[in-house]
C-alpha positions in Angstrom: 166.8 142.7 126.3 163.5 142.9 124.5 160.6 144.6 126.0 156.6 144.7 125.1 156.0 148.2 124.0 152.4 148.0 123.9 151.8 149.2 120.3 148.3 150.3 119.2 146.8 152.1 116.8 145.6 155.4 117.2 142.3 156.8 115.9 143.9 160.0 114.2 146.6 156.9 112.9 149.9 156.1 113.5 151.0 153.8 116.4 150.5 154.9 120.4 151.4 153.6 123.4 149.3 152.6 125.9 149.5 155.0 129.6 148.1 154.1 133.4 144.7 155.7 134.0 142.5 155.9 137.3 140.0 153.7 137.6 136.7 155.1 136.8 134.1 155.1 139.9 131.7 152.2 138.9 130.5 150.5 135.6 127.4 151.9 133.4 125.7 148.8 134.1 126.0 148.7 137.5 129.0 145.7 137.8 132.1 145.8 138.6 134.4 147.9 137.4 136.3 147.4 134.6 139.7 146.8 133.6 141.1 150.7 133.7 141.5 151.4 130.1 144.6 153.6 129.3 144.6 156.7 126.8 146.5 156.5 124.1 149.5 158.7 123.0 151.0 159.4 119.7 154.4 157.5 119.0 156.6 158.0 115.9 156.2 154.0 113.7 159.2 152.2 114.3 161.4 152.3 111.1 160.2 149.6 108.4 156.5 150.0 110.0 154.1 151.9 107.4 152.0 154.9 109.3 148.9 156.4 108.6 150.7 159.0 106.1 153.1 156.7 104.2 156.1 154.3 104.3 159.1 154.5 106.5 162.2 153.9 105.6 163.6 150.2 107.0 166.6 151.0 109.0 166.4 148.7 112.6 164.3 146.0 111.6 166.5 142.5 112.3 169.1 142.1 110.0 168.8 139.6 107.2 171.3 136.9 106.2 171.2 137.1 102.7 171.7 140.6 100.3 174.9 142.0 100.1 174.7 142.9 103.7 174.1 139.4 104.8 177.8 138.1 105.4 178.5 141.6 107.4 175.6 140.5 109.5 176.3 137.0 110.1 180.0 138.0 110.8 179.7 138.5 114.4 176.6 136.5 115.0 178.9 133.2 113.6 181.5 134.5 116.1 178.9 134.3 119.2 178.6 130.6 118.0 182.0 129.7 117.4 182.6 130.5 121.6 179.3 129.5 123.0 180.5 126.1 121.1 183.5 126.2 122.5 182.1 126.9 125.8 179.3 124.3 125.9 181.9 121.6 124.8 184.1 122.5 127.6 181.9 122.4 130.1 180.8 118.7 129.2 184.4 117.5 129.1 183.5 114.7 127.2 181.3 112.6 125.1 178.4 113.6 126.4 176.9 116.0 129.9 177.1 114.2 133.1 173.6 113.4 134.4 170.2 111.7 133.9 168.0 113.0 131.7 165.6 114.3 134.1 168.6 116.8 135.6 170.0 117.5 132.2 166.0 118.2 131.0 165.9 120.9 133.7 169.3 122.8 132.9 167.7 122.9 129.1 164.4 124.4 130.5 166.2 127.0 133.2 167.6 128.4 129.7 165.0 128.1 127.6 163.2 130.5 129.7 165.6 132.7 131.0 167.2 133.9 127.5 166.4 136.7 126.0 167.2 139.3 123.5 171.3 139.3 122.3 172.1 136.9 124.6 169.5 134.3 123.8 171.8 133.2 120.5 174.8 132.6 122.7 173.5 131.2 125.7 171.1 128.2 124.0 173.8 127.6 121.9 176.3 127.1 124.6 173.1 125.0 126.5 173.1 122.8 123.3 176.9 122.0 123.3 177.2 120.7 126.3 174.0 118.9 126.2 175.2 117.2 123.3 176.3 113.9 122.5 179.1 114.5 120.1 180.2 112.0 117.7 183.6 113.7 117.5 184.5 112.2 120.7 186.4 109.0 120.3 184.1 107.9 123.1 180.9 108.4 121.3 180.5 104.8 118.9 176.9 104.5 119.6 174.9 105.1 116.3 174.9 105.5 113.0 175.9 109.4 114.0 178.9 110.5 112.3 180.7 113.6 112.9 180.5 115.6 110.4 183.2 117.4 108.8 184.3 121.1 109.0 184.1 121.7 104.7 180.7 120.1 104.8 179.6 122.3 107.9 180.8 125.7 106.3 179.0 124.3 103.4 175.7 124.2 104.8 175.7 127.2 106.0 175.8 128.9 103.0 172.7 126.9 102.4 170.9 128.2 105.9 171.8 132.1 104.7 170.7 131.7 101.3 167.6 129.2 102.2 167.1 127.9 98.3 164.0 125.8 98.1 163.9 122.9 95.3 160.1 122.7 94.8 161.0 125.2 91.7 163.5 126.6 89.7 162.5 129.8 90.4 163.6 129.5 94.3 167.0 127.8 93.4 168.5 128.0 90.2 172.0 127.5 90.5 171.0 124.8 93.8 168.7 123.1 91.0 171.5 122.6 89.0 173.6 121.3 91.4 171.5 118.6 92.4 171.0 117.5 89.2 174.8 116.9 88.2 175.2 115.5 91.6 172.9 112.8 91.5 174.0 111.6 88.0 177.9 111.2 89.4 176.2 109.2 92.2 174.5 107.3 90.1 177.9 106.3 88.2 178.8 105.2 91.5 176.5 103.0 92.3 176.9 101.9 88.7 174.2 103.0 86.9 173.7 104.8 83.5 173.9 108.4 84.3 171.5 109.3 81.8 168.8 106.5 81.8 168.7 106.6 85.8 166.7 109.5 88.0 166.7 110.5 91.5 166.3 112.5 94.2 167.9 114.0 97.9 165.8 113.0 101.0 165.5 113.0 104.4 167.6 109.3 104.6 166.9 106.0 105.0 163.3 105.9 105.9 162.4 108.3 103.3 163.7 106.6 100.3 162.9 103.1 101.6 159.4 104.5 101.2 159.9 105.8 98.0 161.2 102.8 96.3 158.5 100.6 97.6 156.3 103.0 96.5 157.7 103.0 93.1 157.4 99.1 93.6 153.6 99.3 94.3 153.0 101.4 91.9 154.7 99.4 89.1 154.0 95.7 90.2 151.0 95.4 91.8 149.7 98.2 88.9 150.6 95.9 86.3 149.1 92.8 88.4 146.1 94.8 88.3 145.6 96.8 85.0 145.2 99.9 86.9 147.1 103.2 88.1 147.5 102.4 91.9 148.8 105.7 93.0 145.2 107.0 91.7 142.9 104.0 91.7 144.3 102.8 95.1 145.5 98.9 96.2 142.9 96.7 94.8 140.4 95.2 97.3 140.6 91.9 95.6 143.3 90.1 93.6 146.9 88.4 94.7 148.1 89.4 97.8 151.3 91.6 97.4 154.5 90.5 99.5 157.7 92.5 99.9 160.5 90.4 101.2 163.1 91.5 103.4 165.5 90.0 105.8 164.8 89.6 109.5 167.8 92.1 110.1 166.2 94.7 107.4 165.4 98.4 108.9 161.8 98.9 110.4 161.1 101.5 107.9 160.3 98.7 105.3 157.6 97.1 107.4 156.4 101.3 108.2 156.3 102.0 104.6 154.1 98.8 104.0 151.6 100.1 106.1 152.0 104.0 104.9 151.5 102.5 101.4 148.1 100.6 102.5 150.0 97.2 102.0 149.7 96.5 105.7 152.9 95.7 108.0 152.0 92.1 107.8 152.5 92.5 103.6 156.4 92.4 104.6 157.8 88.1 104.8 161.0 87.7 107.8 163.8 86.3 105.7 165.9 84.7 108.1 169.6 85.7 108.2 172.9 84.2 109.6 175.0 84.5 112.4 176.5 88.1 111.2 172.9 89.3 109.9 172.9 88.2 106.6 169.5 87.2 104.5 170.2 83.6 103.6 169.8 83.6 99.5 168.3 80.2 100.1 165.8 80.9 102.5 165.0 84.2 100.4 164.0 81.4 97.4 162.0 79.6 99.6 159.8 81.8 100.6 159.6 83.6 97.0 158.4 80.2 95.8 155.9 79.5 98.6 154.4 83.1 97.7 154.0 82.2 94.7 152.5 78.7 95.2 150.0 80.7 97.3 148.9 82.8 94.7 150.4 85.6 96.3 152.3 88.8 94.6 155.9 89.0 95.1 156.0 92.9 94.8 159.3 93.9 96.2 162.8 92.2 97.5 164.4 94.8 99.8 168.5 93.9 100.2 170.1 95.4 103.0 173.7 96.7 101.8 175.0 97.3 105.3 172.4 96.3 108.3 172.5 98.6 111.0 173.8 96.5 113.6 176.7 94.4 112.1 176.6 96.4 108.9 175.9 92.9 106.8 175.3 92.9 103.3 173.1 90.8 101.9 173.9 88.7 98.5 172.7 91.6 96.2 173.6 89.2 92.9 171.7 86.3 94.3 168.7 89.1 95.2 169.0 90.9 91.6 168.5 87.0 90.2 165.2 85.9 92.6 163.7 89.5 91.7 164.0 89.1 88.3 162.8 85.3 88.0 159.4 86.2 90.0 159.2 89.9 88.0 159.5 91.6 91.8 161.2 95.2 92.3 164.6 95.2 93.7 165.0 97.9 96.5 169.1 97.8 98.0 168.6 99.8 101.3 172.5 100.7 101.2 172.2 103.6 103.5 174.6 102.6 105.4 177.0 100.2 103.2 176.4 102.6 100.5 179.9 104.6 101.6 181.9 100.8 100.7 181.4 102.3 97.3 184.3 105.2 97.9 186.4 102.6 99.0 188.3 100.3 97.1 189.0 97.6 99.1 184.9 97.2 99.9 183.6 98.5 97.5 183.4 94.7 96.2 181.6 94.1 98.8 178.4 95.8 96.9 179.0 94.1 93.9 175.3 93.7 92.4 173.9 97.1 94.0 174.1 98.1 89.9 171.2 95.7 89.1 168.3 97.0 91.7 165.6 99.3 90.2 166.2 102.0 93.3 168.7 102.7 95.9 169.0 104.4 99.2 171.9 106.0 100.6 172.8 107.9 103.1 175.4 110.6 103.1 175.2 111.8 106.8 176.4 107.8 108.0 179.6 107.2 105.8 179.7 110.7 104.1 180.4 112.9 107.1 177.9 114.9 106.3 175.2 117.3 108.7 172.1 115.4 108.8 170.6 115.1 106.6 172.0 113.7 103.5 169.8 111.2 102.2 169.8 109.8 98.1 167.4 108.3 96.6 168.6 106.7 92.8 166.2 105.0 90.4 168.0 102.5 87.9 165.3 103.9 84.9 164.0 107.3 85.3 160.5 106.2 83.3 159.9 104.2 86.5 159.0 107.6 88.4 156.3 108.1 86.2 153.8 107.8 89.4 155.1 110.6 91.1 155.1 113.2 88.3 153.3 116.3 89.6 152.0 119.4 87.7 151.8 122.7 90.2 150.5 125.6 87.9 152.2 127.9 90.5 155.6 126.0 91.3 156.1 124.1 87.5 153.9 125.2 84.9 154.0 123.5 81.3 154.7 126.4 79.8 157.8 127.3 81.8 159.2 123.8 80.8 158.5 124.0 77.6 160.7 127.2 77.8 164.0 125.4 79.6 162.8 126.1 83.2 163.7 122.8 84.3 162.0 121.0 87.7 162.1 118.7 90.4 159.2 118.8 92.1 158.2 115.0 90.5 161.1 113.3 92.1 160.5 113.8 95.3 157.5 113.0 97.7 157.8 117.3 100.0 157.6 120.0 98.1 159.6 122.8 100.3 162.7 120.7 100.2 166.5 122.1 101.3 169.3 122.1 98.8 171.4 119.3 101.0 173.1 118.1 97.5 175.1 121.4 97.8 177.3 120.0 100.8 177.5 116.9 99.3 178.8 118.3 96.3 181.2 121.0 98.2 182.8 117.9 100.1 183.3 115.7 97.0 185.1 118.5 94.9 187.2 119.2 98.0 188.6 115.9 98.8 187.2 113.1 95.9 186.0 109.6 96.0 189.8 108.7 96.8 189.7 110.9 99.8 186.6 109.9 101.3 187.5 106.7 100.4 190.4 106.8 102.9 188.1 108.1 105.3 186.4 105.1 105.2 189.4 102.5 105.2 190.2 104.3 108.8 187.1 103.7 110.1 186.8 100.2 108.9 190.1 99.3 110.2 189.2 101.0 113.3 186.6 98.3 113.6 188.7 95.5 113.0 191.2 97.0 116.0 188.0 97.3 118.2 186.8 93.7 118.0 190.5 92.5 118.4 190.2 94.8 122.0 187.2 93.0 122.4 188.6 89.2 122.1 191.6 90.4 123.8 189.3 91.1 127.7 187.9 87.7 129.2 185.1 89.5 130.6 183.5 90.5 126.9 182.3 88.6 123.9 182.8 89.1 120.4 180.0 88.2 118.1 180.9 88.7 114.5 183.9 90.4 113.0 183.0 93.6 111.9 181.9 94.1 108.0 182.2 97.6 107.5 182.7 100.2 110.9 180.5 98.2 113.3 180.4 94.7 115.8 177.9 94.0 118.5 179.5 92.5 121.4 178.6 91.8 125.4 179.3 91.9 129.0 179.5 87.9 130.4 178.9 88.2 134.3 180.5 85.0 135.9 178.5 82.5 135.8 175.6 84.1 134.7 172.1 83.4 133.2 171.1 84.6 129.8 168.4 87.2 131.2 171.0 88.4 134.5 173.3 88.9 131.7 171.0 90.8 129.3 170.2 93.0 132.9 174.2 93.9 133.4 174.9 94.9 129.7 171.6 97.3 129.4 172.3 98.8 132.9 176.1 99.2 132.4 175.3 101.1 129.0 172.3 103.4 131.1 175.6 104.0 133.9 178.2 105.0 131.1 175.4 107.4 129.7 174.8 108.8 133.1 178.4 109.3 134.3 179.0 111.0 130.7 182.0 108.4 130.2 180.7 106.9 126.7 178.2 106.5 124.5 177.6 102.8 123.4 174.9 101.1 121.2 172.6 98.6 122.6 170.3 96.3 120.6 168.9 92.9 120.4 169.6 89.9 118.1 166.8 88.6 116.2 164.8 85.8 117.7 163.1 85.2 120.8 164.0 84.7 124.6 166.8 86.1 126.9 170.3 86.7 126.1 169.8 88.3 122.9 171.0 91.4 124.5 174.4 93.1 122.7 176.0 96.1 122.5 177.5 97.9 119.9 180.4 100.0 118.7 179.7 102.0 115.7 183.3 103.5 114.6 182.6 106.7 112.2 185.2 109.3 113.3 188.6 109.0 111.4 190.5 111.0 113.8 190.0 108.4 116.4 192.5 106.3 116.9 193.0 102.1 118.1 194.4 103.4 121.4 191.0 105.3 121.9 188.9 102.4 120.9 191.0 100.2 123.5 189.9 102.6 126.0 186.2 102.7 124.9 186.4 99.3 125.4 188.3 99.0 128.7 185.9 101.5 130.1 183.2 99.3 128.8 184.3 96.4 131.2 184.8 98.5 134.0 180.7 99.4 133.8 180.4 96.1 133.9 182.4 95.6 136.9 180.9 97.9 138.6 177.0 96.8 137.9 177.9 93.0 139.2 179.2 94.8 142.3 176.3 96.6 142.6 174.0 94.4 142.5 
């Protein structure tokens, strides 16, 4: 337990602690009288504190985790997590706590306040575990929320002890390094030119979608105009710019129109087919009518792998239109992105090689702890915009001496090293290896929508693309909006009894029944049999809302 001691200082110096005194009679003024003040007593400085007469030698201050020392201190404190994770996982019992969110709120709070000293680390952690929804469990296919693997775990905390910062060399040499070696073999993969490409680790998705419509702006609409955007600003006057993206696309394209003072209404709907897909066609269309306008195509965004039917758009056809109306090519692959360790989808990307920046994530079909986000730039001269000089992080001189930096790839400055888990995970098991990983979890998908086709009560909507399908509940004889009522509220009951964890979204358009769910299948050890029984306790939900109601 910890405990206030009540340090002050002294008058004569060092530290005191503060004693009960009587009251005095009545107050000079006349008042009230005061609070009772309390003499002071000399106390010997706590070791590490610096007294009146000189330093103290640092013996109890709270152990570090880096230094020599810093594994023997971590030892046992890793230990306390290991079993209050074990605990916490137990006590759930499954894919996620029992409960709504109000009662589940409350346990969180009870232990927020009650821990305290030693036995806050275990005791929060064991809270956390068992209010967790854990992707491990083959009954957790919600999201986009993979489970991350053990090698990459251990990795990262290696990371978390040594806390290397990539703002400058200075605060991460060896992670500097790293980063840089690993981004060039991910650019190979996407099938760029190592050498001629740049890039950077984010935060995901959103992040680098930002970044490469920056990069867009910056580039297009700064040619358009004859000016430096990223210091001049978006002209008042001119062509309009449009950045086209499919009606499926992630809403960070249409939030980094506005963060980028294009405005959300810069961004034109393609519309997309039955599985999600941008219709090349459509994408033409409204590229020409743009133009007719007088309007700037700035920016075709391709989704490699939507996050609801994980849909790939026609990259090739994308990579054509962009260059025939001189617009920046942006493949959002943050999801699809992982097709590229496989060898049986990796086809499925073919094109991604001819966009001018990439996002992918590695904490979706990577397995790796949040977050694990790439951003790649075909031609490194295109990051010209974001080039920064810091005189205290990356000074010229320090360059010009073989101090290398990477504060102008990215848009933070305090920035973890997540390429180092990346790059422990790909040395320990290889493209072929994740790869594999990947196959499972695609043919897991196909077994689920097969489990889905196979119960008369559920309906299938697309055969799955990569490791997701969207599906539904069909109530006999039941209107569109009753039927869009039973599927959200059978999803709300699983979540509450702590049976599963299942996606729910909405298909593009407007009007009841638009309602699905959805089965995201990321965890390899899972196996048909347990995606069969996802999906049989899917239909008993149902069951149970029409009797309900």
């Amino acid at each position: 337990m910890t405990h206030d001691l009540g340090l002050a200082t002294a008058p004569g110096g060092g530290l005191t602690t503060a004693l009960p005194d009587p009251p005095s009679a009545s107050h000079q003024d006349g008042g009230p009288d005061p609070v009772p003040m309390t003499p002071l007593r000399p106390l010997a400085p706590p070791p590490g504190q610096v007294s009146a007469t000189g330093p103290v030698a640092p013996a109890a201050a709270p152990a570090l985790s880096g230094g020599a020392d810093g594994p023997d201190a971590l030892d046992p404190l890793i230990r306390t997590v290991l079993d209050a994770l074990a605990r916490g996982a137990a006590r759930r019992g499954g894919p996620l706590p029992e409960g709504t969110p109000r009662e589940l709120a409350a346990e969180v709070v009870r232990a927020f306040t009650s821990a305290d000293g030693d036995e806050a680390l275990g005791l929060l952690t064991e809270v956390l575990a068992h209010g967790s929804a854990d992707p491990a469990d083959p009954l957790c296919a919600a999201h986009l929320h993979c489970p991350p693997l053990a090698v990459a775990v251990a990795a990262d905390l290696a990371v978390s002890a040594l806390n290397p910062s990539q703002d400058s060399w200075d605060q991460a040499p060896a992670a500097t390094t790293l980063e840089t070696l690993l981004l060039q073999e991910l650019a190979a993969l996407v099938g760029y030119d190592p050498v001629a490409a740049a890039g950077v680790l984010t935060s995901g998705g959103t992040e680098s979608n930002l970044m490469g419509l920056m990069l867009a702006r910056d580039r297009v609409l700064g040619r358009a105009a004859g000016r430096q955007v990223e210091l001049a600003g978006v002209p008042a006057t001119g062509a309009r710019p449009r950045i086209f993206a499919s009606a499926a696309a992630h809403f960070s394209v249409a939030r980094s129109a506005a963060l980028l003072g294009l405005g959300e209404d810069a961004v034109v709907s393609v519309p997309v087919d039955h599985e999600l897909r941008m219709l090349p066609d459509s994408l033409a269309a409204a590229l020409r009518g743009s133009a007719d306008r007088g309007e700037l195509p700035l920016a075709i965004v391709a989704t490699a792998g939507t996050t609801d039917t994980g849909a790939v758009d026609p990259l090739g056809r994308c990579a054509e239109l962009a260059a025939e109306y001189g617009a920046w090519l942006h493949v959002d692959a943050a999801y699809g992105g992982g097709a590229l360790l496989s060898d049986r989808l990796a086809p499925l990307l073919d094109g991604i090689e001819r966009a001018d920046s990439v996002s992918l994530d590695w904490h979706k079909l990577g397995w790796q702890p949040v977050a694990a986000g790439v951003f790649l730039a075909r031609r490194a001269e295109t990051y010209a915009s974001l080039a920064r000089r810091a005189v205290y992080l990356n000074p010229q001189d320090d360059e010009e001496a073989g101090y290398p930096s990477l504060l102008g790839l990215s848009l933070r400055t305090t920035r973890r090293a997540d390429a180092f888990k990346i790059a422990v995970t790909l040395r320990t098991l290889g493209r072929a290896g994740l790869g594999t990983l990947v196959d499972i979890c695609h043919e897991l998908a196909r077994q689920g929508a097969l489990a889905v086709r196979a119960e008369p009560r559920l309906e299938l909507h697309a055969e799955p693309v990569l490791t997701a399908f969207l599906f539904r509940y069909v109530p006999e004889g039941a209107d569109p909006a009753y039927t869009d009522e039973v599927n959200a509220a059978l999803r709300r009951r699983l979540l509450r009894e702590g049976r599963a964890v299942v996606g729910r979204t909405e298909l593009p358009g407007e009007g009841p029944g638009r309602v699905r769910l959805k089965l995201t299948l990321l965890n390899p050890r899972t196996c048909a049999q347990d995606v069969a029984r996802l999906v049989r306790t899917v239909v008993a939900a149902g069951l149970a809302e029409e009797e309900g109601r």
